[in-house]
N, C-alpha and C positions, 0 to 999 in steps of 0.2 A: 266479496262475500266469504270466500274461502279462508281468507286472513281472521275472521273475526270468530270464526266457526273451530280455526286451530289456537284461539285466543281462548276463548273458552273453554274445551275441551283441559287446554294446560293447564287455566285456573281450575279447574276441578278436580286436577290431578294433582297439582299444590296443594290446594286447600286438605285433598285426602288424607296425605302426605304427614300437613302438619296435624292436621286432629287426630288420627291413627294412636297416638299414645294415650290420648284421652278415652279412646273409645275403647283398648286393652285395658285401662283402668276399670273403666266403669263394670267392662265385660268381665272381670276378675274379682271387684268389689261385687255382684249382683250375685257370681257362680257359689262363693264358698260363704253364705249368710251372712257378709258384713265384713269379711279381714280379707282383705285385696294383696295383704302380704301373706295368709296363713297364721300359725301360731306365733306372736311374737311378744315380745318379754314387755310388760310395764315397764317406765322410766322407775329406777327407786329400788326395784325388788333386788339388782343383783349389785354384789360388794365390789366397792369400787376404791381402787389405793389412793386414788385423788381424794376424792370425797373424803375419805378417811380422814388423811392428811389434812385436807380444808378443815375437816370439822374441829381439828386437834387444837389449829393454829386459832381456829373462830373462840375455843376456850380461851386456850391463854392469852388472849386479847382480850378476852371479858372479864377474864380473870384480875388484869393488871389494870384495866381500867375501874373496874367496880376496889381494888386496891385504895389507888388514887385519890376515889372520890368521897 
């Protein structure tokens, strides 16, 4: 009876274990009105040299092909 009683006890302490991130989630999303991270940036809003660049090449690509056609 012992064995099934320190079985138990473990899975409960696993189980704690692995939901614990989930329940600092939720505990962080519920605290600060909705941002579980605080103030954080929209995707989009800040300049980015990739993007830039993407967007350069995405012209002269449309450029050459509307050429073309």
């Amino acid at each position: 009876m012992g064995d099934v009683t320190a079985l138990f006890v473990m899975m409960i302490v696993i189980g704690a274990v692995a939901f614990a991130p989930l329940g600092y989630f939720i505990y962080k999303f519920t605290q600060e009105g909705g941002k579980p991270f605080g103030e954080t940036e929209s995707h989009g809003d800040s300049p980015s040299i990739v993007n830039d660049f993407a967007e350069k090449i995405i012209a002269i690509v449309k450029g050459k092909v509307n050429k073309s056609s």
